[in-house]
Every structure is written in structure tokens, then in C-alpha cells.
Phi, psi and omega in degrees: 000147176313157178247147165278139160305124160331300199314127200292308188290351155298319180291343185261357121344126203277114176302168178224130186256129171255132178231099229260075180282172155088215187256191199254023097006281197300335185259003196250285178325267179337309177290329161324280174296334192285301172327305229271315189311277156012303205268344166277340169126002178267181206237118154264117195241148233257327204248132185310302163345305160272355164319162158267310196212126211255118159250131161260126175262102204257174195231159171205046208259287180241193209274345173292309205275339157314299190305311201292314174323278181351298191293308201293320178292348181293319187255352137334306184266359157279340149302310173295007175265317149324307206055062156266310199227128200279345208219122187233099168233136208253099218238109179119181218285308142326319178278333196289309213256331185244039182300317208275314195279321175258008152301293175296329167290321192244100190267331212283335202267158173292332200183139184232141183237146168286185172285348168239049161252081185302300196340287193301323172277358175297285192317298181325288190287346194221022176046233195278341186276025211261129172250099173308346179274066222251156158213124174254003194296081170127009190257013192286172172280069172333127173243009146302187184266174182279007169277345178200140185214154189286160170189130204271126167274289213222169172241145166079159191249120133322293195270170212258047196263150253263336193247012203228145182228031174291326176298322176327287220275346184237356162080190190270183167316114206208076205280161169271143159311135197279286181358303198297299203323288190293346176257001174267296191321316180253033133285324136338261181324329161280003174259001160122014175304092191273317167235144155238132215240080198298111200238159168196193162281298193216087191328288174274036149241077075346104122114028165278335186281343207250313154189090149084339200216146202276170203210044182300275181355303176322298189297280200285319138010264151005276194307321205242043176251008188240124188296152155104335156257138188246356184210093166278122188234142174221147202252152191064015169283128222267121194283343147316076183098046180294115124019054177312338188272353162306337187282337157306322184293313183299340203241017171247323213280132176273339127201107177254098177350126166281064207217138166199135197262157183212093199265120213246317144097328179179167186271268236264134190299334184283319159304340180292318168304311171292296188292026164021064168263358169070085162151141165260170174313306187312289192300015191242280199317325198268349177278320199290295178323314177305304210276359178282305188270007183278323200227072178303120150110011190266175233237127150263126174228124218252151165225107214246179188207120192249095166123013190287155163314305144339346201247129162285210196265316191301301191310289206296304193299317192314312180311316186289310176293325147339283192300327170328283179308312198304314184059055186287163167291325184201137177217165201199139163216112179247169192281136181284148179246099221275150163209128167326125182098352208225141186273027185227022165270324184311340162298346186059179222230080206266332165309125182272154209272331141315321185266324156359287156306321173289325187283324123014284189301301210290353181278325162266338161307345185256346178292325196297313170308308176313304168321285206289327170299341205250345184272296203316332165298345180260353170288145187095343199279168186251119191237129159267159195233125187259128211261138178258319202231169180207164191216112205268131206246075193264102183247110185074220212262008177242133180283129159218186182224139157235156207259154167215143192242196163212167095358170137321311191260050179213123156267160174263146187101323148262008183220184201312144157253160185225121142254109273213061188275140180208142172259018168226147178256160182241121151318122185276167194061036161243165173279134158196150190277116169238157181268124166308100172251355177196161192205115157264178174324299185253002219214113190230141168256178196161166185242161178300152134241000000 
């Protein structure tokens, strides 16, 4: 959530509440306009309650993350009912895609904005004095802790998969220049920014639209010439016409986490085939490998879809003997979401929403054995650990705290934490080497050394 300022005549200013649903897209958007509000003179204020005026920036991906947009403008326009909050603007992928239908539900939020209009909300709040002429690169209002922050290579999507409705709502593919990218990273990086975690739709085709050929290898090259960041992790990379020459860059360059999300979506070639993804099993199964023996010891993590129309009983097992054979480090699953506008809706939704959930359970139950084998494999090793948070612990008679981190092979907010009781204290957003002395499913503990 936004932080507020000190300056006492700024706090008696009527505030502005950002309230951020969905994915770290979204949370980039939010830091944006929050950067852009900052630099005009307004008041970010933390708690919604107490806004003059509440932006929701909403998610519309699946059907789960619509409710929730939803509830949140709800009780948004119920403070406005109240005269707790005089102003309700509605922000994002929701709004983008569904405007005209919560225009006519909701007559009460004041003003509904897509996913890039920062411009109009500015101008909405501060009128003509709104200066458009921003370079905000590295000026955003972090709502991370200040040790690490996502930063968007490109906006918007190409490809054509059958289930997804990012493009409906974020249009096509649209990379930044790597100048702008490097010149926000070390701006980033003078704010005390240690990681930065590179997010898109689809990293790679990163730099095709701009120039003519894709250009992660480049990009990341870049980055990790600036000081003061230590750890580049990237994220979303779309496994069909996957960039082979980024895995040279990962395994020379130090640092660049030895880390890679590859979200794979399915097993099985007929299903793969229908969500038109361009890639079959064998060639799913021969990329994991390449990339296993080009960059050894790296950490994968994956994203699967449980219940699409195409996957039968056969489909669904095929998926399971995947994750066996496959052995990812991480994995995420959701459930399928018919969505409007998408060419896998005319299949219609035939997986019942109970078997969904069950293929659900059983894909993390079987990640969860894969998981627990793979920490257990890590006791004794010495990991460094960027420590984030702490817990004050007391046994008997000596105070100690414990503490929690992540790895090389953690991204953050999803994936494992290390727990840490130390009778020393650790800065937090700092690095310290710990030795692995025990291992859960998601979870590994250890001492300093």
C-alpha cells in the first residue's frame, strides 16, 4: 500500500488511497501513478478509510481475481455511502475490459480509467495543473519492502493462447528500450534496490517490436553491468521459441539468479495444441533439459491449467506423469476460467468446477513430495540468504528473533522462505550466509555462519 508522507502541511491534505488487486503488472501500474500523484504534491495515504479518494487498480484475468475487483469496489462505494470517502475511480484490466457493463452497475464510483491511462488520472486529480511531462524512471512509490522491486520490460502480448484475455485487456506486445530499462534499474539501485525481478506477459519477445530481433541476452547483459544490484531474476519466460542464448548469459553472469519461471500450462500435446501454444510435449520435455544442462544447479518453476476444456481423464493423468518425470523446483496451478473473447470459449466449460479442484489438490500434492525431496536435499549446504522480515522469539531466558529470507532459487511472495533463529541481529534487505539445518515442503531452517 502506498506510504504516507511526513511533512506535517502535506498530511492535512485530503489523501489518496491506491488499492492494488491482481498481479505485479499491477503492482508496477500502482507504483506508477502513486510516483506520478508524490510528485504533484498529494497525499498518499495508507489506510482506505481514511482517503478523500480511493483508486482501485483491479485485476480481470480469471474469475477468481473479477470477484475480488469487484468486492473491493464494493466496499469502496459503501465508504462512499457512508461519507467516509468522497471519490471512488476504478483503475485496470477490469475497467479496461468490462467499462461500459460497470459503468451501468456502479453509477456511484465517479470515474472508471483502462490499464495505461496514468495521464487521465492525473488530470482527474489535480486538474490543469497536472504536468505531463514526466520521466518517472525509478521515481515510483515502491509498496515492496525497499530491497527489491518487479520492473515491467514490455506491456502487452502477441501470443495467441486460447485461454487468456490479456491481450482483450493490454493489447500487443510493446517493449521498453533497454536505455530506458538501465536507466530505471540504477535508479532503482541508488534507492537501496538489491533485486529487481523482470516481469512482462512474455519476457521473451522482449525487444522484437523495437529491434527486429529478440533481445533478452542484451537486456540482461545491461543490467547486471550496475552497480548496487545483486540479484536479476526473470520471470514468465514463454517456452515456444524460447531465446536459447539467454541461458549463456545466466550461467556466466553471477548476477543473474539461477532461476527461471517458465510457465508450460500443460503435458499433454492435444491439449497444448487447442490453448495454441505452439509447442508439443517432446519439445517441452527437450527445452527443460537444454536448459538444465546449459545453466546446472538452476532452480525452475512452472504454471500449469487444471480443468481446460480438452483435458479428459487420460490428459489430466498425462499431466501427472509430467510433473513426475519433469521434477520442477515450483510449481502453480490454476484452475480453468472461461473468459469472454477468447478463442477456447466457444469450448465451453465442461470440467466441473469440483473436478478442477480436485486435479488442483492432486498436482500440488504431488509438487509438495517433489518439494519436500528437493529441500531435504539441501541440508548442510551454506546459501546465501537476502533476509526480509523478522520475529521477536523468546526461549527462557535468552531473546532471540526469527528471521526470514529467500535464496537465489526464491522468488518472492511465491515461492520458499528460510528460517533463521539468530541471537544476532540481521539487517533486514541485507545478505548473510546460512547453513541449511532442516527442511519442510515449502520451507527451509538454518544458522548464520
Amino acid at each position: 500500500m502506498p506510504q504516507t508522507t511526513g511533512d506535517k502541511a502535506i498530511s492535512e491534505r485530503p489523501g489518496i488511497s491506491v488499492v492494488t488487486l491482481g498481479c505485479e503488472k499491477n503492482t508496477v501500474d500502482s507504483e506508477v501513478i502513486m510516483g506520478m500523484m508524490a510528485r504533484h504534491g498529494l497525499r498518499l495515504e495508507p489506510d482506505a478509510e481514511r482517503a478523500d479518494t480511493i483508486i482501485i487498480n483491479t485485476c480481470g484475468f480469471i474469475d477468481v481475481a473479477k470477484r475480488e475487483s469487484v468486492n473491493a469496489v464494493l466496499e469502496a462505494v459503501e465508504l462512499k455511502k457512508q461519507g467516509q470517502v468522497k471519490n471512488v475511480f476504478v483503475a485496470g484490466c477490469l475497467s479496461e475490459r468490462y467499462r461500459s457493463e460497470l459503468e451501468l452497475e456502479l453509477p456511484e464510483v465517479d470515474r472508471f480509467f483502462g490499464t495505461q491511462d496514468f495521464e487521465s488520472i492525473l488530470k482527474e486529480l489535480v486538474g490543469n495543473q497536472a504536468d505531463l511531462r514526466y520521466d518517472l524512471l525509478g521515481e515510483r512509490q515502491l509498496t515492496t519492502p525497499k530491497h527489491f522491486a518487479y520492473m515491467k520490460i514490455s506491456e502487452g502480448c502477441d501470443n495467441p493462447c486460447s485461454f487468456c484475455a490479456i491481450p482483450i485487456m493490454r493489447g500487443g506486445h510493446r517493449s521498453r528500450s533497454i536505455e530506458e530499462l538501465e536507466f530505471e534499474a540504477m535508479m532503482l539501485a541508488s534507492n537501496g534496490v538489491k533485486e529487481i525481478v523482470l516481469i512482462a506477459q512474455d519476457s521473451t519477445y522482449y525487444g522484437l517490436d523495437l529491434y527486429g530481433s529478440r533481445a533478452l541476452s542484451k537486456l540482461l547483459e545491461r543490467l547486471a553491468r550496475i552497480n548496487g544490484i545483486e540479484w536479476i531474476r526473470l520471470m514468465y519466460a514463454y517456452p515456444a521459441k524460447f531465446p536459447m542464448d539467454i541461458l549463456d548469459v545466466i550461467a556466466s553472469e553471477p548476477k543473474i539468479a539461477k532461476y527461471l519461471d517458465i510457465p508450460v500450462q500443460h503435458a499433454s500435446t492435444e491439449v497444448l495444441k487447442s490453448m495454441r501454444r505452439g509447442i508439443t510435449r517432446r519439445t517441452t520435455e527437450d527445452l527443460i533439459g537444454k536448459i538444465r544442462d546449459r545453466v546446472p544447479g538452476i532452480t525452475l518453476r512452472t504454471t500449469l491449467i487444471t480443468g481446460y476444456p480438452a483435458e479428459g481423464e487420460r490428459e489430466f493423468a498425462e499431466l501427472e506423469e509430467f510433473i513426475e518425470t519433469m521434477q520442477f523446483d515450483r510449481l502453480g496451478v490454476f484452475t480453468y476460467s472461461q473468459e469472454e473473447g477468447t478463442t477456447a470459449h466457444p469450448l465451453g466449460d465442461p470440467v466441473p468446477q469440483e473436478e478442477k479442484l480436485r486435479r488442483q489438490a492432486r498436482l500440488y500434492e504431488l509438487q509438495s513430495e517433489i518439494s519436500l525431496e528437493k529441500n531435504l536435499a539441501k541440508i548442510g549446504r551454506i546459501e546465501r540468504v537476502l533476509v526480509e522480515r523478522s520475529e521477536e522469539l523468546s526461549e527462557g531466558n535468552e531473546e532471540s528473533n526469527i528471521y526470514y529470507g529467500r535464496t537465489e532459487a526464491d522468488a518472492p511472495e511465491v515461492d520458499n522462505e528460510v528460517r533463521i533463529i539468530s541471537n544476532r541481529e540481521i539487517p533486514m534487505g541485507e545478505f548473510a550466509r546460512v547453513q541449511i539445518t532442516g527442511a519442510m515442503e515449502h520451507e527451509l531452517e538454518g544458522v548464520l555462519k
